[in-house]
TIZAGU-494095 format. One line per 4 residues: number of its first residue (from 1); their letters; for each residue z, x, y of N, C-alpha, C. Coordinates in steps of 0.2 Angstrom, whole numbers. Example, Ala and Ser with C-alpha at 12.3 -4.5 7.8 and 13.67 -1.06 7.14 Angstrom:
2
1 = AS = 39/66/-28/39/62/-22/39/66/-16 | 35/64/-11/36/68/-5/39/64/0
//
This chain:
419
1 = XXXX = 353/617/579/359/614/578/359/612/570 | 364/614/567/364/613/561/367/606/559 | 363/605/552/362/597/551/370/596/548 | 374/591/548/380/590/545/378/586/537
5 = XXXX = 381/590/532/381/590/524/381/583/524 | 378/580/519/375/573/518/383/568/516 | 388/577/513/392/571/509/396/571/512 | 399/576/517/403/573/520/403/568/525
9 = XXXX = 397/564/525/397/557/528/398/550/522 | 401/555/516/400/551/510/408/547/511 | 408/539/507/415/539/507/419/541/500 | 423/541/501/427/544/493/426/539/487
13 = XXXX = 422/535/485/422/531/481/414/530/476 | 411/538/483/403/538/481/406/545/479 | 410/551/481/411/555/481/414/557/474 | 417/553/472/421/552/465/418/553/460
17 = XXXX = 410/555/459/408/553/454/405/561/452 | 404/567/459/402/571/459/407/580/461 | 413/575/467/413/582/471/419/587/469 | 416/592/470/420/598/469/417/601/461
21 = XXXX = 411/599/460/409/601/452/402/601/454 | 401/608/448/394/609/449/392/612/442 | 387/607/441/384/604/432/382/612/432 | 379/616/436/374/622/436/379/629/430
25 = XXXX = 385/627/432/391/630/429/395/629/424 | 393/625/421/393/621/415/388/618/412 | 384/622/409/377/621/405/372/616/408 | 374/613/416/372/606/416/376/600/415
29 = XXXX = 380/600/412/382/595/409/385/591/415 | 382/584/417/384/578/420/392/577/423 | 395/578/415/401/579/418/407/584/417 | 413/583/421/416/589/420/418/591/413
33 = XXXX = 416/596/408/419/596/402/428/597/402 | 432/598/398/436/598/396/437/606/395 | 441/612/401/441/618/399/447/619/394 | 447/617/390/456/618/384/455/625/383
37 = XXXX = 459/631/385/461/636/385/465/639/390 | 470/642/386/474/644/389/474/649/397 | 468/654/394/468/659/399/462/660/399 | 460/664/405/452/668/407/450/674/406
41 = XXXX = 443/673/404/444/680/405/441/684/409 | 441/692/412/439/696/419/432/696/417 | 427/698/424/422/702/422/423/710/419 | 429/709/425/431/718/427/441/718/428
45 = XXXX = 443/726/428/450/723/430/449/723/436 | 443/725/442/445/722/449/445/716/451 | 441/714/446/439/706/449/449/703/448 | 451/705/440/458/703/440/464/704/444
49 = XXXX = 463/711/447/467/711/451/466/708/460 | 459/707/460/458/703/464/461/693/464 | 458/692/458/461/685/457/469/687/457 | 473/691/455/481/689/454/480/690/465
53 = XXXX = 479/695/468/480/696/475/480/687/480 | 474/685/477/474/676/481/479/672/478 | 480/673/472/485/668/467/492/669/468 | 492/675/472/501/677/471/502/675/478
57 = XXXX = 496/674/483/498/673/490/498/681/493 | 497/687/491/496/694/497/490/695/499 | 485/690/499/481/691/502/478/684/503 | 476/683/510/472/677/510/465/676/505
61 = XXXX = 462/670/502/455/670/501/448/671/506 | 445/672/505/441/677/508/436/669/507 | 432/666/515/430/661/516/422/661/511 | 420/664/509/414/662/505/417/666/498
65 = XXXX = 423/664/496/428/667/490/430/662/487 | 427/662/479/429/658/474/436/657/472 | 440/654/471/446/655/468/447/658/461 | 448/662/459/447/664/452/451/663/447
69 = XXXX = 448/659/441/454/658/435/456/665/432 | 462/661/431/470/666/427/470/665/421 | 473/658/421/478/654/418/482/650/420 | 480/642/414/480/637/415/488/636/419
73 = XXXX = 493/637/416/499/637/424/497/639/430 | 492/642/431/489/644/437/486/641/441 | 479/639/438/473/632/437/469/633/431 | 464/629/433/461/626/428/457/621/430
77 = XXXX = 449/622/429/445/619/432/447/613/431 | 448/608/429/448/603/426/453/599/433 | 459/603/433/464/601/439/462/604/444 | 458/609/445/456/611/453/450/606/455
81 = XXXX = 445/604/452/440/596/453/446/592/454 | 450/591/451/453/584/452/458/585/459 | 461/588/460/464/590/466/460/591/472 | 453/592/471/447/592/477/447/586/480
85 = XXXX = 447/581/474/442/575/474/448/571/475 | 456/572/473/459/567/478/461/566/485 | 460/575/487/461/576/495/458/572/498 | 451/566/495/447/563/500/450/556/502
89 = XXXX = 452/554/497/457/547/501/462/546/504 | 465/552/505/470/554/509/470/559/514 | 463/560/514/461/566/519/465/569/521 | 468/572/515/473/578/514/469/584/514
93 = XXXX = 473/592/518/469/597/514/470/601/508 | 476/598/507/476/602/497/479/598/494 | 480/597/491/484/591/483/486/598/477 | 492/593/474/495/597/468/495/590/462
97 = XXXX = 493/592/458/493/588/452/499/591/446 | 502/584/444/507/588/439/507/582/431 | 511/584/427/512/581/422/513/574/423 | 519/572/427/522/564/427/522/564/436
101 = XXXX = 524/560/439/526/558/446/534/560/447 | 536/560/443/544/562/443/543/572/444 | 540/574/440/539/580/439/536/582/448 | 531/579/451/529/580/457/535/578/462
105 = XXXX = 539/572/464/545/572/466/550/576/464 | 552/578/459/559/582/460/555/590/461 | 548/594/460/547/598/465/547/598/472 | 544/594/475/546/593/479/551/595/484
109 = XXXX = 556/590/479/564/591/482/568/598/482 | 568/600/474/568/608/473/568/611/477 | 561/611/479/557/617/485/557/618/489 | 561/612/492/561/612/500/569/611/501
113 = XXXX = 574/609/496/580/610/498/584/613/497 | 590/615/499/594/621/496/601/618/498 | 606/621/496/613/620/494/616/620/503 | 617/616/504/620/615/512/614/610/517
117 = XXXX = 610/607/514/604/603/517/607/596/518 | 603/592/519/603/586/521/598/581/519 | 597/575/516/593/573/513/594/566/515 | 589/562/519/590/556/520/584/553/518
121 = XXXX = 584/547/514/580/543/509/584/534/510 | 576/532/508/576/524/509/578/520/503 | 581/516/501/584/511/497/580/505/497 | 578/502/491/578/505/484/573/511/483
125 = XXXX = 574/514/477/567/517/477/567/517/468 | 562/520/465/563/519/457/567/524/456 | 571/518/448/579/521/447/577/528/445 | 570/532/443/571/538/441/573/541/446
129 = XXXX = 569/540/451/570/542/457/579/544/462 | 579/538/462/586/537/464/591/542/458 | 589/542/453/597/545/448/596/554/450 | 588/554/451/588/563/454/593/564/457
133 = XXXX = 592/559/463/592/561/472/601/558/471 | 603/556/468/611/554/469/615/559/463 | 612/558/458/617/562/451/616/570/450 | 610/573/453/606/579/449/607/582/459
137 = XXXX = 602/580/463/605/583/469/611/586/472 | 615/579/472/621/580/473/627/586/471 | 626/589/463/627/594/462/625/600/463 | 620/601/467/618/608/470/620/608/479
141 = XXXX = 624/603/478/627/604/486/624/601/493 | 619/596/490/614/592/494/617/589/497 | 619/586/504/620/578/507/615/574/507 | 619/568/503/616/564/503/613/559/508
145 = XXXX = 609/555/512/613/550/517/606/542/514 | 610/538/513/605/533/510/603/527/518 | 598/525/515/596/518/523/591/512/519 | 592/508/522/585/504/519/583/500/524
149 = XXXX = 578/496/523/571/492/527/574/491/530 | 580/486/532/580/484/538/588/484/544 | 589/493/539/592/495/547/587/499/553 | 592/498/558/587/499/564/589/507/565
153 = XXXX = 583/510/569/583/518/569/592/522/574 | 591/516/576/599/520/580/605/518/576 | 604/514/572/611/514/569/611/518/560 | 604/521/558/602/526/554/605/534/559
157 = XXXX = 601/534/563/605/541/568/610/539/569 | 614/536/568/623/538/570/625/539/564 | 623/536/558/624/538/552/624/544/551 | 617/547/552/618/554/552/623/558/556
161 = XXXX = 623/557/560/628/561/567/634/559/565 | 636/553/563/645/553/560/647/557/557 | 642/559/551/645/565/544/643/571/546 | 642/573/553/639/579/556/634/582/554
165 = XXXX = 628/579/549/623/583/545/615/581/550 | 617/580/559/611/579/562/606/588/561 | 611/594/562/609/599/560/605/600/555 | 607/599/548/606/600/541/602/596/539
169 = XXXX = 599/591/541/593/586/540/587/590/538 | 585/592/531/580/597/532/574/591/528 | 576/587/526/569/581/522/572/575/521 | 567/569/525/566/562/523/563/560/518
173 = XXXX = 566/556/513/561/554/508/561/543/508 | 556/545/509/555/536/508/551/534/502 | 550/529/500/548/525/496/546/517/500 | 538/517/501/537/512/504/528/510/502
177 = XXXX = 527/502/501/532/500/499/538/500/493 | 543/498/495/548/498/487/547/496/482 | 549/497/478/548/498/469/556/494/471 | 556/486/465/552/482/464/550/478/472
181 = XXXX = 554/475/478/554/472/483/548/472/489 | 545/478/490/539/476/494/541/478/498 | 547/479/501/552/480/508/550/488/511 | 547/486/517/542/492/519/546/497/526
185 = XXXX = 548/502/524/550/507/529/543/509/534 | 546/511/540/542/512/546/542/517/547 | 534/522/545/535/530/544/535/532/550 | 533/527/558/533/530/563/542/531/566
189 = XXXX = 545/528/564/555/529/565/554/535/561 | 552/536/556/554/541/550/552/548/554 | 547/547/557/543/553/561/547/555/568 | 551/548/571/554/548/576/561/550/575
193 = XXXX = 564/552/570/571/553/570/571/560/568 | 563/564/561/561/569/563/560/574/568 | 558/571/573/557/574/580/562/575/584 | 566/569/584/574/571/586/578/574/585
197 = XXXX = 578/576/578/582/581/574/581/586/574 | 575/589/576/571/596/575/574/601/579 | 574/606/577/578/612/581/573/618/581 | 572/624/585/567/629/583/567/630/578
201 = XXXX = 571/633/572/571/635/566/570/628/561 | 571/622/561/572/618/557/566/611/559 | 564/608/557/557/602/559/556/597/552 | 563/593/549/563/588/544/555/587/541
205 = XXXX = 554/587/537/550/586/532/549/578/532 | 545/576/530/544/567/529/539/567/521 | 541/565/517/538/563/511/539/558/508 | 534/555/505/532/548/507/531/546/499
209 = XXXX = 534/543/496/529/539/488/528/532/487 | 520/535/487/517/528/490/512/526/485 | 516/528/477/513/523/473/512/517/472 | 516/511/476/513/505/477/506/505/479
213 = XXXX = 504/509/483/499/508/487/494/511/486 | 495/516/479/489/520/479/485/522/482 | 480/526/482/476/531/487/470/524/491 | 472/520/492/468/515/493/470/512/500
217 = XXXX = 478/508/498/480/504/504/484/504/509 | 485/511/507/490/516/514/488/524/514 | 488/526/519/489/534/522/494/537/525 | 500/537/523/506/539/526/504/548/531
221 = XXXX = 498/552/527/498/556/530/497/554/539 | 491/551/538/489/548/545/495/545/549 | 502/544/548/506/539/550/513/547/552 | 509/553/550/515/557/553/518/559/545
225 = XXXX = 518/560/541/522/560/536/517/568/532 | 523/572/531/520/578/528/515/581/521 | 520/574/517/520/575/511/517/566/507 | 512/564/504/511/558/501/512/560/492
229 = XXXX = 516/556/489/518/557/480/515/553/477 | 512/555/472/509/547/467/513/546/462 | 515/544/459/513/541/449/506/542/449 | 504/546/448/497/545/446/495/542/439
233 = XXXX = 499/539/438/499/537/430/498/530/431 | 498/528/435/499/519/438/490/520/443 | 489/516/450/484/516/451/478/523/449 | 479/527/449/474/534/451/471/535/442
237 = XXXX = 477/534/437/477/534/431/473/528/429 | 476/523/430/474/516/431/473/513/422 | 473/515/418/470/513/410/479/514/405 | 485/516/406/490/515/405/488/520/400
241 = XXXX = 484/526/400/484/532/392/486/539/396 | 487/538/402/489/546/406/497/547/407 | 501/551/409/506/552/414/504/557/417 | 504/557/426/503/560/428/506/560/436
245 = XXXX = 504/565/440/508/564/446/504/568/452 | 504/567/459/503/572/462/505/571/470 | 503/578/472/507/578/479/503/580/484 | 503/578/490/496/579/496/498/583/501
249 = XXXX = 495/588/505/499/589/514/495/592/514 | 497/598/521/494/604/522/493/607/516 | 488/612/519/487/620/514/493/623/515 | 496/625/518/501/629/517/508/625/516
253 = XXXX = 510/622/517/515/616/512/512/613/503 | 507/614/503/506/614/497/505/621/492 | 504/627/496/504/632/495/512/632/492 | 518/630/495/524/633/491/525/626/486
257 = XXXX = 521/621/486/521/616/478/519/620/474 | 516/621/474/510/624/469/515/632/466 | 518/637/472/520/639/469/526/639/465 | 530/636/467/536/630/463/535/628/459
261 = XXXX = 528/625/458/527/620/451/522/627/445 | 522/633/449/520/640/445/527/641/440 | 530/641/443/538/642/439/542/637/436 | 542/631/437/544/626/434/539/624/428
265 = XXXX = 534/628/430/528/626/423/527/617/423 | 525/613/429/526/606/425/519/603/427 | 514/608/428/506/606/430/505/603/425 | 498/601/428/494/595/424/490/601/419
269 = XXXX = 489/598/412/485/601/410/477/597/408 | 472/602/406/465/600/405/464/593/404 | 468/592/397/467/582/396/470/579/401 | 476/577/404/475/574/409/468/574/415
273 = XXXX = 468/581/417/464/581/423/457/577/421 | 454/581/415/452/577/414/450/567/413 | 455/565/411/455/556/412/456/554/418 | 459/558/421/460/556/430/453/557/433
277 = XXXX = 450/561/431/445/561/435/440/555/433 | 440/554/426/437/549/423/439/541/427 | 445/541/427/448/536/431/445/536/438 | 445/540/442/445/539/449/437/536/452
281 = XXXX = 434/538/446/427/535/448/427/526/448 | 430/524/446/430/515/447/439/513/452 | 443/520/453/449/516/457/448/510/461 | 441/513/467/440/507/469/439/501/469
285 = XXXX = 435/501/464/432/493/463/438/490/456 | 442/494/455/448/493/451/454/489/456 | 454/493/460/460/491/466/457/485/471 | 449/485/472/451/480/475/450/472/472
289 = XXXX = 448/471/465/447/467/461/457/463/458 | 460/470/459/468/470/458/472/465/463 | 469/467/468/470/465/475/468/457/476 | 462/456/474/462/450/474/465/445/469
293 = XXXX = 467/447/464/469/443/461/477/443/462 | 480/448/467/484/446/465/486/443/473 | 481/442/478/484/438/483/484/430/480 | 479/429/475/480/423/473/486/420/467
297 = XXXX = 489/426/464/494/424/461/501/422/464 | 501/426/470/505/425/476/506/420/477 | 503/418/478/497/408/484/501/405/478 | 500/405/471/500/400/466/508/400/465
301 = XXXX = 512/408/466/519/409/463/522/403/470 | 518/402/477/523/401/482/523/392/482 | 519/391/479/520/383/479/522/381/472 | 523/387/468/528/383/461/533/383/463
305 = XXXX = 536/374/459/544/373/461/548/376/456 | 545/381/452/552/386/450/553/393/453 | 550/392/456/549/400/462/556/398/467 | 559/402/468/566/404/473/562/407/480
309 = XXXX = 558/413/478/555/416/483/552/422/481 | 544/423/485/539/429/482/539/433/487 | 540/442/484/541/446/488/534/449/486 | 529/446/492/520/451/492/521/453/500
313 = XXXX = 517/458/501/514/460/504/511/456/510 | 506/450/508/503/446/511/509/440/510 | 514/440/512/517/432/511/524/434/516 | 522/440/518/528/442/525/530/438/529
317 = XXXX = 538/436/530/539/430/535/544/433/540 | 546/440/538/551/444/543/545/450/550 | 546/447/556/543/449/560/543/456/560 | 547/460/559/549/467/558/545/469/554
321 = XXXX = 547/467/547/542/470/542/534/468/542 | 533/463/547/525/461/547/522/466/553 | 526/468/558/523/473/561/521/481/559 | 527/482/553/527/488/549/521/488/547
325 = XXXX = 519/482/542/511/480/539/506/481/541 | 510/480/548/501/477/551/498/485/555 | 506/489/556/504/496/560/502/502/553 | 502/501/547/503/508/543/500/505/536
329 = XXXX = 499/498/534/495/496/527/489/495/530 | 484/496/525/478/493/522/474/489/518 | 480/484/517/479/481/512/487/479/508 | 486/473/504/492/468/504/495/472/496
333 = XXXX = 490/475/492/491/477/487/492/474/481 | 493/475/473/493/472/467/497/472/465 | 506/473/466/513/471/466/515/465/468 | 517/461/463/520/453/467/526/453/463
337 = XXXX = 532/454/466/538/450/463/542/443/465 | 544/441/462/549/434/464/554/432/458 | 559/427/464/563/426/462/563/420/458 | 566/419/451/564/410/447/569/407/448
341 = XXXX = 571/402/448/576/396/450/580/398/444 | 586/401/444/590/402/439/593/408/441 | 594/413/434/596/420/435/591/422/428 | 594/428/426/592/432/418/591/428/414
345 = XXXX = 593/424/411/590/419/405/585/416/408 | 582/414/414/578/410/415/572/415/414 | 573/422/421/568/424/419/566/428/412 | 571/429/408/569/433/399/565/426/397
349 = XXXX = 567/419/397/559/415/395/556/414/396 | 554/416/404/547/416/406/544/423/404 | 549/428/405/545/434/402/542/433/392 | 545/431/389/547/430/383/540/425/379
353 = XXXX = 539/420/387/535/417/385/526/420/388 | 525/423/389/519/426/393/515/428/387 | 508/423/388/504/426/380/497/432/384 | 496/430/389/490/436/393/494/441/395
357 = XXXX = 499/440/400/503/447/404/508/451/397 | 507/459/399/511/461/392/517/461/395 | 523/463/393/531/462/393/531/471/395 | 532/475/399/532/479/398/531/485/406
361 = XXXX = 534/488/406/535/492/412/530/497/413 | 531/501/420/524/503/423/521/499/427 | 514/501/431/511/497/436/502/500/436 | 501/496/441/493/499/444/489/501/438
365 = XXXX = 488/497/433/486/498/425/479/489/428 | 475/493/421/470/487/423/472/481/418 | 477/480/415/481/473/412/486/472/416 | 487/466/416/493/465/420/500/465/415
369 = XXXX = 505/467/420/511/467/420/518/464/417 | 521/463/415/528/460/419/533/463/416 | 539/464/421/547/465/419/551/465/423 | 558/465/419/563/463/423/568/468/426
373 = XXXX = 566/472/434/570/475/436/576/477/434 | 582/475/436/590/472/436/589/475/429 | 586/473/425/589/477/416/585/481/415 | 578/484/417/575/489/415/574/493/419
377 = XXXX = 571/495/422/569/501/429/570/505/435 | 577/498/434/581/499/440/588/498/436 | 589/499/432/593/498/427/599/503/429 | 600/509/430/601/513/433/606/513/439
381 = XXXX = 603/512/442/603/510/450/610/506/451 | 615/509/453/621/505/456/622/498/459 | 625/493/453/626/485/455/624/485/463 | 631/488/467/631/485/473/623/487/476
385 = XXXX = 621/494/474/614/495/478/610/487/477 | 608/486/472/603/482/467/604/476/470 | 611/474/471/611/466/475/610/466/483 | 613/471/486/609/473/493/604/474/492
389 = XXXX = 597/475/487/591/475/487/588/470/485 | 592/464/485/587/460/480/586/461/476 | 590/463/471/586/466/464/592/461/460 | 589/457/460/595/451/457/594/451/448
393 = XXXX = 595/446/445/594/446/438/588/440/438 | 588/436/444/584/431/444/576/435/446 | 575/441/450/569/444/451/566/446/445 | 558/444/446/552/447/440/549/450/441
397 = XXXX = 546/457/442/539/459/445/535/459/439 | 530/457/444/521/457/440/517/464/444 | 513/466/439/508/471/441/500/470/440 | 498/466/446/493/462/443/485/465/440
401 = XXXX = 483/465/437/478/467/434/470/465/435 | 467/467/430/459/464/432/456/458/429 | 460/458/425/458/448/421/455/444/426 | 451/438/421/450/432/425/456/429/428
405 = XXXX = 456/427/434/460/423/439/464/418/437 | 458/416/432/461/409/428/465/408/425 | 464/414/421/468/417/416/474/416/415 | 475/424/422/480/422/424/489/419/427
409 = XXXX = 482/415/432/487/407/434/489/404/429 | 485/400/422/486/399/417/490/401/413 | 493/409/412/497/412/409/505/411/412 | 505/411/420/512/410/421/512/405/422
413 = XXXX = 510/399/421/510/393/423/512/389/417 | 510/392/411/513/388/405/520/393/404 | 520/399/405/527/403/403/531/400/407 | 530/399/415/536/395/420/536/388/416
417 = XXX = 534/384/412/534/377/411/539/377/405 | 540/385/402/544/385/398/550/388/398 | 551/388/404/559/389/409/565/383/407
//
């Protein structure tokens, strides 16, 4: 009986430091260098026309078959390790990496929709996000159909069946947790209104960006979902010097990203792949360090008397949403928002006054956070949406970081006293 490979009893977080690279191929060299070039070159013109044959899709790869470089729109060692090595936390079988997170999202969207489709998506999600899927969609002939956390899956399916688009339903997009709010959709509904809709020719798509959660405290794959989306520029980046993006599912769903992101040209090149891989060797002990401090900034936001109310993760009082948590997270995560006893001027001096937290947007960075929704992020985002979401002028989001704890606490505790 053959012995089972040591690593793959490995977990991703010992894996990160080795897999999908081999020093033998690189003079040795420990770590992956830096391939900066544009193009490769053949042994032979068969070998070339062999590499264009797997690359173009007329022929499958051939099982003990290297993948051969082209040219970097192509691949590029750099992004083909780095794509290996995030399949492991999502126990995905292929990944696509791209320039920014938005670049991975409106691929996606591109790819799979076409002019007479249908598009159902959860509220809120980030204003980049939303001004695609509402301003930039909508004129290619898209329907639109919006929902959020807490309507219930039958009164979403009549939604769709009123404006007759139960047929035209070809992709779900959620955002969970939401960007700023914490307000978590339920990928098993999401899976179950898929399965309802489905026809022989048509089976909705469910894509999931689950940048809150990074590769860490959610699996949407696991939970039925086709497609999981990063920022990769937030946790997986984790140091605020990359922008980056990427996209998880099958091989063959990923096979047509990749070929879309061939023609849109918006892959990751060498230096990103690069610092993401350098990144991903500490995500762990990054996230879970992040994690702890921010279940305690939580604890400390919810007994200040200038706190209105904190949307975490770990501080769920809606029964609905706490079963969401308890079926599809793993973990309470490094996003705290809350509401300050006032509106906008109260929270711009507490923002104003913050001497450890930086004043500035973005997330999943190893310093911590702050900004104000309502005028920055979500800026965007239609009044009436934003106050249906909570997204009031009185909401702050923090994006808690690795600092001492004490710090911190200290930090918002003198900027709240200068409210």
């Amino acid at each position: 009986m053959e012995m089972e490979q040591p690593e793959l009893r490995m977990r991703p977080e010992s894996l990160m430091m080795s897999y999908g690279y081999k020093p033998a191929l690189s003079e040795g060299a420990i770590k992956c260098p830096i391939f900066q070039t544009s193009t490769f070159v053949f042994k032979n013109a068969e070998e070339g026309k062999s590499f264009f044959e797997v690359a173009y899709g007329l022929r499958e790869k051939g099982e003990s078959e290297e993948l051969g470089l082209i040219y970097s729109r192509l691949n590029n060692p750099d992004l083909e390790i780095l794509e290996n090595r995030l399949t492991l936390w999502d126990k995905a079988e292929d990944c696509a990496v791209f320039e920014s997170g938005m670049s991975a999202i409106t691929t996606v969207l591109l790819g799979f929709l076409s002019p007479g489709d249908a598009l159902l998506y959860s509220k809120p999600v980030y204003g980049g996000t939303s001004h695609f899927i509402e301003e930039i969609l909508t004129r290619f002939g898209i329907e639109i159909i919006g929902f959020d956390a807490h309507q219930q899956e039958e009164e979403i399916m009549k939604a769709i069946s009123d404006r007759g688009l139960a047929s035209k339903l070809k992709m779900i997009f959620v955002e969970t947790p939401a960007n700023p709010t914490n307000a978590l959709i339920d990928l098993a509904m999401c899976k179950r209104i898929s399965n309802a809709l489905a026809s022989e020719d048509n089976q909705p798509l469910i894509a999931v960006d689950n940048t809150y959660m990074g590769p860490l405290w959610q699996h949407p794959l696991q939970h039925g979902a086709d497609f999981v989306l990063y920022s990769a520029t937030k946790y997986i980046g984790g140091h605020s010097d990359v922008i980056a993006g990427a996209c998880l599912g099958s091989k063959a769903l990923i096979a047509e990203v990749k070929a879309m992101r061939t023609f849109l040209g918006n892959m990751a090149g060498p230096w990103t792949g690069w610092l993401l891989m350098r990144s991903l060797e500490t995500l762990k002990a990054r996230m879970d360090l992040q994690q702890q401090n921010a279940i305690e900034v939580a604890e400390f936001l919810t007994k200040h008397p200038k706190v209105e109310r904190v949307y975490y993760l770990g501080s769920i009082e809606d029964k609905n949403q706490k079963r969401i948590f308890e079926q599809q997270c793993e973990g309470t995560g490094a996003m705290v928002s809350f509401d300050i006893k006032g509106g906008e001027k109260e929270a711009f001096r507490f923002l104003n006054n913050l001497k450890l937290m930086k004043l500035a947007v973005s997330l999943g960075s190893t310093e911590s956070l702050a900004e104000h929704p309502a005028s920055m992020t979500h800026a965007g985002v239609p009044i009436e949406d934003r106050i249906k979401s909570n997204i009031t002028d009185a909401l702050v989001r923090l994006s808690i970081g690795v600092e001492n704890i004490e710090d911190l606490k200290w930090d918002i505790d003198q900027a709240l006293a200068a409210v």
